[in-house]
C-alpha positions as semicolon CSV with decimal commas, in nm:
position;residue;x (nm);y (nm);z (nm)
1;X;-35,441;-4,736;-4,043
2;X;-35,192;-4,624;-3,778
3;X;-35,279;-4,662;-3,431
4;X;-35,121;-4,503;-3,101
5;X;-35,166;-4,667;-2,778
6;X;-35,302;-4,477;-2,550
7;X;-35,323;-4,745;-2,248
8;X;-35,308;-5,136;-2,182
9;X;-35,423;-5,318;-1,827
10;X;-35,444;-5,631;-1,727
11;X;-35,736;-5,742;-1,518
12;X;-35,683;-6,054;-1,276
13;X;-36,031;-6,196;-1,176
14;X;-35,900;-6,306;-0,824
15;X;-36,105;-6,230;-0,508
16;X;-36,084;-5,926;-0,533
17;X;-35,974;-5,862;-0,863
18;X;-35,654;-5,644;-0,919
19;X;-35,598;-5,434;-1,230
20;X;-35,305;-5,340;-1,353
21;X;-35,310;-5,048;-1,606
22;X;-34,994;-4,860;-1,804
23;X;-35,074;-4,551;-1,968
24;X;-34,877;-4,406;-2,247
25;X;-34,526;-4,202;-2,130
26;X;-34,362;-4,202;-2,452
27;X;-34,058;-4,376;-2,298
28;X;-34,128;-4,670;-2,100
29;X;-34,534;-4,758;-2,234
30;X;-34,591;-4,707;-2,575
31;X;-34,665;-4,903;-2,882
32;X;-34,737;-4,777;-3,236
33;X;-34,976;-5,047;-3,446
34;X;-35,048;-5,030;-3,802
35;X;-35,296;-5,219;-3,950
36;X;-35,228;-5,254;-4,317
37;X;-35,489;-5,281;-4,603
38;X;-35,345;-5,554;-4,754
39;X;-35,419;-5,745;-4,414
40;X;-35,114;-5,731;-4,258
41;X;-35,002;-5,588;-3,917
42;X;-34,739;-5,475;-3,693
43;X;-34,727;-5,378;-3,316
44;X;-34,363;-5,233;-3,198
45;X;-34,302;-5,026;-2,866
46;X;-34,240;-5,108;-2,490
47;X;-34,477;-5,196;-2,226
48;X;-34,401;-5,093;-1,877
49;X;-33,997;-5,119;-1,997
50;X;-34,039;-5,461;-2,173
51;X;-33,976;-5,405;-2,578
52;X;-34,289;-5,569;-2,740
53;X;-34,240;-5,681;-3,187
54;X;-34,485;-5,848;-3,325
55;X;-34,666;-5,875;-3,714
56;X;-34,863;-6,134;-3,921
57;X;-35,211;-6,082;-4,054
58;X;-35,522;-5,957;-3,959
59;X;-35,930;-5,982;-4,064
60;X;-36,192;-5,878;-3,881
61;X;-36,559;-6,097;-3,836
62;X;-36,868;-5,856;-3,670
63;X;-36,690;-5,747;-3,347
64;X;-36,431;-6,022;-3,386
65;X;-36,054;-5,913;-3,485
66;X;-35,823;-6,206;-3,552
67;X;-35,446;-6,165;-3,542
68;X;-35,234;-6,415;-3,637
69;X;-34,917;-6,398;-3,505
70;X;-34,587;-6,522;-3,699
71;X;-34,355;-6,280;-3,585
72;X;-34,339;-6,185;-3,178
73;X;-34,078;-6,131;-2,927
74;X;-34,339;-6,158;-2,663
75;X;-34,449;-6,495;-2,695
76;X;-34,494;-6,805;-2,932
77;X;-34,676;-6,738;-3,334
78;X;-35,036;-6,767;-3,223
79;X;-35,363;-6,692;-3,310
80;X;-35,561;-6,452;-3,118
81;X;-35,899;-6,376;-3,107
82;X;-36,012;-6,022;-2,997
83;X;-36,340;-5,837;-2,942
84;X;-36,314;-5,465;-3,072
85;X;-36,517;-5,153;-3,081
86;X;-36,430;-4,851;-3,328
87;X;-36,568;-4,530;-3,272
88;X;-36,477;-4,255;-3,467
89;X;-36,076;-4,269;-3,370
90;X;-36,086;-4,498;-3,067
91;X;-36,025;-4,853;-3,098
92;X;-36,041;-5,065;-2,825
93;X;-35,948;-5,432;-2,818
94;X;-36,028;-5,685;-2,532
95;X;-35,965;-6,050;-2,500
96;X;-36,146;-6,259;-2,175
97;X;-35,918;-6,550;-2,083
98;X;-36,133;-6,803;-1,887
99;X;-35,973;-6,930;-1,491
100;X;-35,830;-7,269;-1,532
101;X;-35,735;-7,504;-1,258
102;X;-35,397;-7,307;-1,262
103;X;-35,459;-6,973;-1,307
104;X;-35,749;-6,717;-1,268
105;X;-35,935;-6,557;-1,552
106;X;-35,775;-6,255;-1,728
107;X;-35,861;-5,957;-1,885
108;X;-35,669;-5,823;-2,152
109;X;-35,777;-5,432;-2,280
110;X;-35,525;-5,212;-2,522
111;X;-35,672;-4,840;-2,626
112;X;-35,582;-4,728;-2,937
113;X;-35,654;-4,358;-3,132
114;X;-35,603;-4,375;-3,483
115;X;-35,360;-4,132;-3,596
C-alpha cells in the first residue's frame, strides 16, 4: 500500500528526555512510503529540510516489520528491525535503540495513514 507520513520524532532518553517531533508541512517534512506486494519498498520525501531515498525489501513477523535497506541516502544498506501497529489506516512504526557507553537510548516513531 501507499503510506503518507503524517509525523516522525525522535526521543532522546537523557535526564530529562527531549523529544523532537516534525509534523507533516508538505514542503520541508514529508515522506510518501509504499510498501509493495511483491515485498519491496520505497520511502522518498524530506525530513525537517534533509531529502530522505531509501528502498529494499520488506516482511513482516507478529508485530515485527523488517526492512532491509540496499538503497539509502540517509545512511549505510542495513537491516532494521521495527515494531508496528496497524489500525484501520494508521500505521505506526517504532524502533528502541538501547544507551551505550557513547550515546543515550533513542526512540525512533514515524506515523503513517494509508492512502
Amino acid at each position: 500500500g501507499v503510506y503518507e507520513m503524517s509525523s516522525t520524532s525522535l526521543t532522546v532518553q537523557s535526564t530529562p528526555s527531549q523529544t523532537y517531533t516534525f509534523n507533516s508541512d508538505g514542503s520541508t517534512t514529508y515522506v510518501t512510503m509504499i510498501l509493495g506486494e511483491s515485498g519491496t519498498y520505497s520511502f522518498q520525501g524530506k525530513i525537517d529540510g534533509e531529502d530522505v531515498n531509501e528502498g529494499g525489501t520488506w516482511s513482516t513477523t507478529g508485530n515485527k516489520l523488517t526492512l532491509v535497506i540496499t538503497n539509502t541516502t540517509i545512511g549505510e544498506p542495513d537491516t532494521e528491525i521495527w515494531d508496528y501497529t496497524l489500525n484501520g489506516n494508521s500505521l505506526v512504526w517504532t524502533m528502541n535503540v538501547p544507551e551505550t557507553d557513547d550515546t543515550y537510548g533513542l526512540v525512533y516513531t514515524y506515523n503513517f495513514t494509508k492512502q
